[in-house]
N, C-alpha and C positions, 0 to 999 in steps of 0.2 A: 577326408578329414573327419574324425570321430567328432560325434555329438556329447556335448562335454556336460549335459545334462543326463546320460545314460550310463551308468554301472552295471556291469554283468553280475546277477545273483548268482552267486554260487552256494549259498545255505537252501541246504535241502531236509527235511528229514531221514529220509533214507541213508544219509549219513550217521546219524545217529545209531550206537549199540540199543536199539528198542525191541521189545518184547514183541510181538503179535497183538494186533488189536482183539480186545476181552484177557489177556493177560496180567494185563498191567494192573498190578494188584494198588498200589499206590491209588488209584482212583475209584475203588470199589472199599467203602469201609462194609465189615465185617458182620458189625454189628448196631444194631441203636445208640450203645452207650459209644463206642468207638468213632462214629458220624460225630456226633456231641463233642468230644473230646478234640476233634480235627475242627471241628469248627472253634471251640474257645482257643486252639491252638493258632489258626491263620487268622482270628477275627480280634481275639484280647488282646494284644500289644496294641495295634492301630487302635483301639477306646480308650485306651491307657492312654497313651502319646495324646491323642484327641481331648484329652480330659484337663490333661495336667496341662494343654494351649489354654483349655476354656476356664479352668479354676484360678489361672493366674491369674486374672484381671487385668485392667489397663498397663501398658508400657510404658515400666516408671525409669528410660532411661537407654542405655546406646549399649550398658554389656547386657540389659533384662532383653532388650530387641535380639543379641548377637544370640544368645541362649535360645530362646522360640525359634530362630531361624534353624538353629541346627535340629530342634523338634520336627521342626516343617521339614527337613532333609531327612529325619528318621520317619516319618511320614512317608516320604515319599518312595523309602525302602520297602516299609509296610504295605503301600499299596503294589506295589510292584511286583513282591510276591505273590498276592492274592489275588493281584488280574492274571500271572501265569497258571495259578493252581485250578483259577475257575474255566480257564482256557482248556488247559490240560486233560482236567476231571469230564469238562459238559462233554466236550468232543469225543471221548471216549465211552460217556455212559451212552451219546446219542445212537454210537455204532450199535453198544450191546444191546441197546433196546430196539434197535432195529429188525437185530438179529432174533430177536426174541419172539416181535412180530411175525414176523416172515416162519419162525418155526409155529408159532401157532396158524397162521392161516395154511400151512400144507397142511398141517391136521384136521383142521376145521373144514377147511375150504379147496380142495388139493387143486381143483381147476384152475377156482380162479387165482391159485399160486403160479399153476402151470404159466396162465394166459400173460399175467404179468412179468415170468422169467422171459418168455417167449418176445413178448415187447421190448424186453431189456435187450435182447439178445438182437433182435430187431435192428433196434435204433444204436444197437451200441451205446447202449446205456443205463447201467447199471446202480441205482439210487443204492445200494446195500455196499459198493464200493468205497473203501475207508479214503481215496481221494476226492470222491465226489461231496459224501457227507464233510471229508473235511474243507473242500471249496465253500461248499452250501453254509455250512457255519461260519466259516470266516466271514463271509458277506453278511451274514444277520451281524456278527458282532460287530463288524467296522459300522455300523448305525448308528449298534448301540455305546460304541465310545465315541463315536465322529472323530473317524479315520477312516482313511481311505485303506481298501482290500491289502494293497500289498506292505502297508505298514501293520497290519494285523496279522499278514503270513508273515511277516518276519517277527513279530511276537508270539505266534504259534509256534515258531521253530526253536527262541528261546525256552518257551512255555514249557515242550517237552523235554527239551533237554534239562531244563532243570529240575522236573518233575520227576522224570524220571532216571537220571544218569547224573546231575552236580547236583546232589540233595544235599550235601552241606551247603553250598553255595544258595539254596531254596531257603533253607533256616535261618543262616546270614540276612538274608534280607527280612522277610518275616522276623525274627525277634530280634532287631539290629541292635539295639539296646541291650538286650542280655549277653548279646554276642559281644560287645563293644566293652562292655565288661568285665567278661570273663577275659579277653585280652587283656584287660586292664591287669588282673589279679594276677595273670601270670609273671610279670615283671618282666626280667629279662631272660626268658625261658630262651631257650635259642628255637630261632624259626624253622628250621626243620621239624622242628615237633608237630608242625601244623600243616607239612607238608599234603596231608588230603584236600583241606579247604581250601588254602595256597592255589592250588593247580585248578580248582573247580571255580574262583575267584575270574579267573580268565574267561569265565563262557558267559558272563553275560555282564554288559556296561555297569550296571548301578550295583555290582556289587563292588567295585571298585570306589564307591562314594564314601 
C-alpha cells in the first residue's frame, strides 16, 4: 500500500536546457552601473507597490480593502521573483568564486592544492562540485526563509529555470504591474501574439496569479 504522504520528485535541474556553471551570464552583471540597474530593476517595483500600501492610510472601506489586497498579491509576484533571482544569482556566483579560489591556491599554494584534491578524491568528496555547493546552499537558505531543505530544492529548481530559460515568465512576476498593463493596453490583440510568455507562464505557479 503506498504511503499517501510520499510523491515521487521528478523536478530535476539537469532537466533544464542550462548553460555550464560560470556561463550563465544572466547572473554575472557586467559592470558597476549594470549591477545598479538589475537591482532598481528586481528591487523598485516591490518599494513602489510597498509604498502606495503604506501612503494610503487607514481602510476607509470593503472596495479601498479589495484594492490593497490585490497590492499584497502584486507583492507577492514581486517577492517571488526576487527570492528566485537571489537564489539563482548566489548559487552561481558561490560556484565561480570557488573556482577562483581554488585557481589561486594552485598558484600560490600548489601542495596544499594538491593535498586538498587528494582528500576530495579520497573521501569522494568534492566541495568545488556544482551539486555539493548546491546541496550546501540550499540548506543555509532553507534557515534563512524557515523551510524545510526540500521546499528550497524545489524553489531552486524554479529559480533557475526561470532565471535562466522562462525570462519573460522572471519579468511577469517582478514588474506584475507593468506587465498587467501593458496587457491591459493591448485590448483585444489576439493571444497568440504573446505566444513566448503564454508558454513560459506554465513553469512556475505564481505566475499564473
Amino acid at each position: 500500500m503506498g504511503n499517501p504522504e510520499f510523491t515521487e520528485e521528478y523536478d530535476d535541474e539537469h532537466r533544464l536546457p542550462l548553460l555550464p556553471p560560470g556561463a550563465r551570464k544572466e547572473s554575472h552583471a557586467d559592470s558597476f552601473f549594470a549591477s545598479h540597474i538589475e537591482h532598481q530593476l528586481f528591487n523598485g517595483p516591490m518599494m513602489n507597490t510597498a509604498a502606495e500600501l503604506f501612503d494610503a492610510g487607514p481602510v476607509s472601506g470593503a472596495a479601498d480593502a479589495l484594492d490593497r489586497l490585490k497590492k499584497i498579491q502584486r507583492m507577492h509576484s514581486h517577492l517571488e521573483g526576487l527570492t528566485a533571482t537571489l537564489l539563482a544569482d548566489t548559487v552561481e556566483q558561490i560556484g565561480e568564486g570557488f573556482s577562483d579560489t581554488l585557481a589561486e591556491l594552485r598558484s600560490d599554494s600548489p601542495e596544499e592544492a594538491r593535498e586538498a584534491e587528494r582528500g576530495a578524491g579520497y573521501y569522494r568528496v568534492d566541495p568545488g562540485d556544482e551539486q555539493m555547493i548546491n546541496s550546501n546552499f540550499i540548506a543555509e537558505a532553507a534557515i534563512a526563509l524557515r523551510e524545510t531543505p526540500q521546499m528550497v530544492s524545489k524553489r531552486m529548481f524554479y529559480a533557475k529555470g526561470l532565471r535562466y530559460v522562462c525570462k519573460d515568465t522572471l519579468m511577469a512576476l517582478v514588474r506584475w504591474g507593468d506587465y498587467l498593463e501593458s496587457r491591459s493596453l493591448l485590448g483585444k490583440k489576439r493571444p497568440g501574439s504573446h505566444s513566448r510568455t503564454n508558454r513560459d507562464h506554465g513553469a512556475h505557479p505564481a505566475a499564473r496569479r
